[in-house]
Structure formats: C-alpha cells, structure tokens
N, C-alpha and C positions, 0 to 999 in steps of 0.2 A: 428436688426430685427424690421415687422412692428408690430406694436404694434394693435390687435383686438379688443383691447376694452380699457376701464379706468373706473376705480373706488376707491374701496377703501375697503382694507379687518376687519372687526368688528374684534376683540380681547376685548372683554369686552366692559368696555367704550373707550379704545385706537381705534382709525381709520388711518391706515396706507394706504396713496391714494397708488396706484400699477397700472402699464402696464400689461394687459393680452398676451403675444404674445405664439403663436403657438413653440409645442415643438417636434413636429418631421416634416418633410415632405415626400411626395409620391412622388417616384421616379419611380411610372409606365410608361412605352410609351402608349401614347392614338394614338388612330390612326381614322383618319372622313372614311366615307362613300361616297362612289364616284359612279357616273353612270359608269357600263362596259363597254359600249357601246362610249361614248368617252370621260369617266376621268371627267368628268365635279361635283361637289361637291354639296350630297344632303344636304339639308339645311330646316329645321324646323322653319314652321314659324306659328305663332299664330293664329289663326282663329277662328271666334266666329262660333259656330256650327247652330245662326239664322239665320244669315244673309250671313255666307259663306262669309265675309270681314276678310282681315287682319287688329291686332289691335295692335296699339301702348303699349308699355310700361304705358304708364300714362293713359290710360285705360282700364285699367286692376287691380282689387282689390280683397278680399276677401272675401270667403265665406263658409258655412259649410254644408256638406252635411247628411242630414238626413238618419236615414234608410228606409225612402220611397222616395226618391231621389231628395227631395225638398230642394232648397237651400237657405239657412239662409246666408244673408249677416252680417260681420265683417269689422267693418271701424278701422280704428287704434287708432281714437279719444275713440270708443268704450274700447280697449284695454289697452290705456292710463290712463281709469279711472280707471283701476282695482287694487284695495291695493295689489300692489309688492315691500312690503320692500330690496328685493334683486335684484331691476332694476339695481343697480347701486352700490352695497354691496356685497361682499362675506363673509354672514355671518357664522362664526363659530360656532357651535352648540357643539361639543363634542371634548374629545380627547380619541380615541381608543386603543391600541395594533395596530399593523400592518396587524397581523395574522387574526382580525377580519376582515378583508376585503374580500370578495370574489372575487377570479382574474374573476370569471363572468363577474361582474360587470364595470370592469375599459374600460372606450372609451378611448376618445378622452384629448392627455397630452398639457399642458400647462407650460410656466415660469411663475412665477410671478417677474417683476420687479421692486424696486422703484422707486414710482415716487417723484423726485425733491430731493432734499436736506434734508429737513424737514421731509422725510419720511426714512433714513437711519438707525436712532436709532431705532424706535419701530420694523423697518423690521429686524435690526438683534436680537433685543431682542428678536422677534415670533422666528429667525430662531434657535439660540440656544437652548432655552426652548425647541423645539419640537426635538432636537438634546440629549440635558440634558435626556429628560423622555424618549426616544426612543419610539416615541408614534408618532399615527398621527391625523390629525385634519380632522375633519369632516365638513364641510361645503355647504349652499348654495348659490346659485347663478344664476343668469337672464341670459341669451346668447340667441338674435334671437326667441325672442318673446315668451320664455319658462321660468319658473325655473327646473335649474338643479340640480344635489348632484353631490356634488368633495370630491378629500380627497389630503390635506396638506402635503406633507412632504418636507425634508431637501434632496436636489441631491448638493453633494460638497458643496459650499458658496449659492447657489439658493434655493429659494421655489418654489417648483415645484405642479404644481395640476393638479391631476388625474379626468376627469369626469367620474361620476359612473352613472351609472342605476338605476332607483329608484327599490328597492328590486321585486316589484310584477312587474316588466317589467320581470325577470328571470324566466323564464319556467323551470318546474320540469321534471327532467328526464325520465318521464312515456316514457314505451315499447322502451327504445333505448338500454336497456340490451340485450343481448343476452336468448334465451327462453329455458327452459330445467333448470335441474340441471348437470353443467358442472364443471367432477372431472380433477384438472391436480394432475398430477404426480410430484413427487417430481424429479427424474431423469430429469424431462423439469425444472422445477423450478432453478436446477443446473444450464443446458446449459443459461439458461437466464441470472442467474446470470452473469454467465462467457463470456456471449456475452455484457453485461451493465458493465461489467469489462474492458472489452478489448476496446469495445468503448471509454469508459473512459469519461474526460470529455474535452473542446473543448472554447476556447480564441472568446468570443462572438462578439468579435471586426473583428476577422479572416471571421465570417460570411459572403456571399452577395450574390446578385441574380443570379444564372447563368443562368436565361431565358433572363434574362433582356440584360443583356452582349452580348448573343446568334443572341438577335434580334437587337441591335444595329451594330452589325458585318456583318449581317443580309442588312440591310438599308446601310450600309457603300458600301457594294459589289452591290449592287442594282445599287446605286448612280453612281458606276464609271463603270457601265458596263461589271463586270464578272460573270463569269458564280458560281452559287450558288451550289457545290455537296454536294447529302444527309446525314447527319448524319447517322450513323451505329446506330441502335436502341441498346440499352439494351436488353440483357435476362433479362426480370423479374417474367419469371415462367408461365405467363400466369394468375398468382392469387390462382395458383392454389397447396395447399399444400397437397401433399400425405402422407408424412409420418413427424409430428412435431419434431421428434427428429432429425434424418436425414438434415433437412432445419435449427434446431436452430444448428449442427455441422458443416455444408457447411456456415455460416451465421457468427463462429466465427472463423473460418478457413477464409475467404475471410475479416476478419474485421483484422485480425490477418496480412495478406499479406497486406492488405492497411496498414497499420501502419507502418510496416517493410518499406514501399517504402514509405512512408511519413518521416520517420524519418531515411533514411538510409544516413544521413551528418549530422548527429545531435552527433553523438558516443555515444550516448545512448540510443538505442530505445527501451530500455525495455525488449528485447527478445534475446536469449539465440542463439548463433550459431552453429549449427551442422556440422561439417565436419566427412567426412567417414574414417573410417581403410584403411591406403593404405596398399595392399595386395602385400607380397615380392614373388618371384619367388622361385622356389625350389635350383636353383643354388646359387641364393641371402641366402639364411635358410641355405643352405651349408656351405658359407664359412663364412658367422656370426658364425657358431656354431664352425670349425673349429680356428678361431679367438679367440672365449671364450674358449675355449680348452688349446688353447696357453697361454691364460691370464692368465689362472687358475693355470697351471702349471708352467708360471716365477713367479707370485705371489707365490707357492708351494716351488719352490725354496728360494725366497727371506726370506720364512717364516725360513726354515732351515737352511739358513745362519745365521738369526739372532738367531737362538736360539741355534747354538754347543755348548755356555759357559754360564752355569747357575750356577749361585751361591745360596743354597739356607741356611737355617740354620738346622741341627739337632735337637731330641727332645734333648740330651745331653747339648746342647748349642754351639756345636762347629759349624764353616762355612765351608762349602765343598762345591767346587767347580767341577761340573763334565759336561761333554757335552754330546748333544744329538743331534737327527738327526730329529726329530719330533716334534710337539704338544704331540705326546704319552707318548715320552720321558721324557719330561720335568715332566710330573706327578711320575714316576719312582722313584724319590729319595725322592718323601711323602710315597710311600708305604715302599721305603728301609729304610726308617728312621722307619717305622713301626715294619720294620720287626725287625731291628737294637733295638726300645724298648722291643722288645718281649725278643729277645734272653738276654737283658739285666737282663731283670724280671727273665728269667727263670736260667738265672749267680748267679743273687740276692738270688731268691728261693732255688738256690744248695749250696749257700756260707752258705746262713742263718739254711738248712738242716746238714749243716756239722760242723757248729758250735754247734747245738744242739746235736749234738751225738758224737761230742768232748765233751762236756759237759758231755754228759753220761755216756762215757767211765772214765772218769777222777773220776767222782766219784766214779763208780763201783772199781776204782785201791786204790782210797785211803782208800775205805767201808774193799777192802781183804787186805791193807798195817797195817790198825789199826786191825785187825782180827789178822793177822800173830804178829802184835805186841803184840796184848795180850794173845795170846796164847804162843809165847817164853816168856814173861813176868810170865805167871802163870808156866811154864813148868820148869822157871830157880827160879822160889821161891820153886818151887816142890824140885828139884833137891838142892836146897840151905838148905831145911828142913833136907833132906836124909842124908846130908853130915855131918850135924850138930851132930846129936844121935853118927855117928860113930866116930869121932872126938872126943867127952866125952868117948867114949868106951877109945878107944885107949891111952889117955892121963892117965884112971884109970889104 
C-alpha cells in the first residue's frame, strides 16, 4: 500500500518513525457529465471571474474569505511559520477506555506502519501495551494543512488510527427527537423484541452493496448491447404504517420466512417444522379398528393360554396348584386362600370351644364323683356305727 504521509508517533520520549497509509477504500462508481446532445464530456475549468481567463495550476493560491467578502490572501510560507508541533508527529496525549470514544466522532481510518527496521521494537512495544491495558490512545496530528485528533488502537498485529472530530465540531441533538410525549406499549415492546430476535445477528464480512453490483450489471448490459428489463419494485407500504402492531407481526413473520429460505441447507435453521394430521377415510377407521379388535382378542387369548396353571402358595403354607381361564381367575385362589383361613379360625375357635367345655364337664363329673364318694363314705361309717352297738348287744 501507498504510503500518505511519514512521520513519527511521540510515545513519551520514544519516537517510533511510521508510514501513514489509508485503511479503507471507496468502491463507489463515479460517473462524468456529458452533453445529450452529442456525448461529448462537460468539463470544469478554472476561471478567474476578472478577467474571464482560464488559469493555470500554479496560478492559483490561497485565500480567506471574510464575512464581508473581502479576501485575505494565505501563502504557504505564511503557514509554515506557524508553531505545529504535530507537522510531522503523532502526538500521544492520553490513553482512554474505548467506550470513552464517541462513534460520532470517528472519520477517516488509517494503518500505521513501521517505518525501517529500527522502528520494529518501540512499534511492537506501543502495540502490546495498548493491547495489555485494553485501552486506547488519543492522539494528534497534522494531515493537509490542519491539525487533527485520532485515536490508537490495536486491529490484529497493526496500529490502526481512527480520525476523530474535535468534540465542538459534534452538534447536539436539538429538535431531531420526535415532538409530544410518546407512550409505547409494552405488547409493541414484545413484537420488537421478537423481531430483533429473529433477525438475529449477521457475519459482517457476508455484507456488500447491492446497488453497486446492480449498476455494474447495469453498465455490463449497456456495454454489449442488450436490452435492460425493469426491476419489479418492492412493496414497502408506501411509509405508511396504520396499525404498529399489525406491521411489527407481518415484519416478524416475513423476517421468520427469510431465514427459513436463508438457512433451508444448513439442517439447522432454528425453526421448528410443521406438518398437518393426515386425515384417514372412514373405511380406512373401519378396518384399523376392526384390526385392533382382532389384536386385542389373539392378545386375550394368548393371555389365557398362559395363565390355565397357577401355582400359588396358601396362607397354611402348603403349594396349590390350580388353573384358570382369566386375569380374574388368577386372583381367585388369594380370596380362597382367605376364605380357606377363615374357615380355619372358625375350626380353631370350635376346637378351642370344645375343649373348654370338655373341661367343664370333666370337672363338673369329678365335683359329683368326690360328692357321691363322701357321702357313701359318711353313709358306710353311719351304717359301720349302727352295726357296732348291736354286735356288743348280741355277744352280751
């Protein structure tokens, strides 16, 4: 690249000499001015307005114009005298934040390059520091008979400098608000949302002119002699919005369809696919239902077959084996097992009734066994008394 200028960037007492070269370019088509009449190319040329002469380049010098229209001649020698410590210097004056910078302010972007050999070290030592602090350098500088303000910073391995504006060039934003007190709705706030959603965000690199393109294709067709057909204009409303909600849902609805055709080979566009219910015939309902019918019932079947031989356990403890023809079945030998402890309890309860009134009786037999014994007992000492006296009788 060509290099616009040379110098040398101040860093304290360090002086790093550097190549100024230009960091974007303008890719507009310019197009001249021709007579219609037959193509012939108008052309501007100089003319002093006394004498109505055209005048040379090197006749022509500088001047300032008064506000009574009197004009104050400026020679360069004039110019030359004037203390501009940064003719030839990009002096550094501060290092900022980034964020202090107002995007107002930023013109015209430049490289900085080093210049020679000798100026390799302090250029990378400025460019890491200002890398290190995340910060950027404020600086001025001479270009084309002015001093300017720039601002420093780090683009990849490059120093890169922004020209700024000097602050009171920036006009304040009187009367460019809109007038009124204007409420929005949070409902619009939503769709906005959701439209600055769907938008998304966008591969800056992907950017580029499409006028530009337009009108080279444009001159392409011209050049070879076909014939040019119009472009189909856009609908864009006319400017004209009726209803804000309405336009921010058409707005994210059409931002929504461009995406889907933007990214429909990508397998992932973000957006969900709808397909419809296909709807069966009645004949089709007919025999699906007939079909699960069937299922249901060799399934019914199969269920029966496996279940004729259940073995389960009693509450006894013993294993019994018995079959069944159902699901219902099967539960059948926990109730008869139920029933089987009931009847059991109530065997228990009759055995354990009968044992106590075997008891009962028994005593009751032995209460009149010992009764009957002591009464033949007393009855035969009775009778053993009686026999006695007659006995002595009879012997006297």
């Amino acid at each position: 690249m060509r290099s616009i200028w040379n110098g040398a960037i101040s860093f304290g007492l360090v002086s790093i000499p550097i190549k100024l070269v230009n960091a974007t370019e303008n890719h507009s088509i310019s197009f001249r001015q021709i007579h219609l009449a037959d193509g012939g190319r108008i052309r501007y040329r100089k003319v002093c307005e006394l004498d109505e002469e055209e005048v040379s380049g090197g006749e022509i010098g500088k001047a300032y114009e008064d506000a009574d229209g009197t004009m104050i001649p400026i020679t360069d020698e004039d110019l030359a005298q004037l203390p501009l410590p940064t003719a030839k210097t990009i002096e550094i004056v501060a290092f900022v934040p980034a964020d202090r910078i107002d995007p107002l302010q930023m013109d015209a972007a430049y490289y900085l390059s080093a210049n020679g050999v000798p100026a390799a070290k302090p250029y990378t030592l400025l460019r890491e520091a200002l890398k290190r602090s995340n910060r950027v350098a404020v600086a001025k500088y001479a270009l084309r008979g002015r001093e300017r303000l720039g601002m420093l910073r780090v683009v990849d391995d490059v120093i890169a400098m922004h020209g700024l504006l000097w602050p009171d060039e920036i006009r304040a934003p009187q009367d460019a608000a809109p007038d009124g007190d204007i409420t929005v709705r949070d409902a619009e706030l939503d769709l906005a949302d959701a439209l600055m959603d769907t938008l998304g965000e966008v591969d800056m690199d992907s950017l580029h002119d499409d006028y530009r393109e337009a009108v080279e294709e444009l001159v392409a067709a011209k050049a070879a002699g076909e014939t040019v057909l119009p472009a189909e204009p856009e609908d864009t409303g006319d400017g004209k919005v009726i209803d804000l909600i309405a336009a921010l849902e058409n707005s994210v609805r059409a931002a929504r369809k461009s995406r889907n055709v933007e990214g429909a080979g990508d397998g992932d566009s973000g957006m969900a696919d709808v397909h419809p219910i296909k709807k069966t015939s009645s004949k089709t309902s007919g025999k699906t239902a007939r079909t699960t019918e069937a299922e249901q019932a060799t399934k019914a079947e199969q269920t029966t077959g496996t279940a004729k031989k259940t073995t389960h356990r009693t509450p006894t403890g013993k294993t019994v084996t018995r079959s069944g023809s159902s699901t219902a079945k099967k539960s059948a030998p926990k109730s008869t097992g139920a029933k089987k402890s009931t009847s059991t309890a109530k065997k228990s309860a009759g055995s354990a009734g009968s044992r106590t009134t075997a008891k009962k009786s028994t005593t009751k037999t032995a209460t009149k066994t010992a009764t009957k014994k002591r009464t033949s007992s007393s009855s035969s000492g009775t009778t053993a008394k009686k026999t006695a006296p007659s006995r002595k009788r009879t012997s006297a």
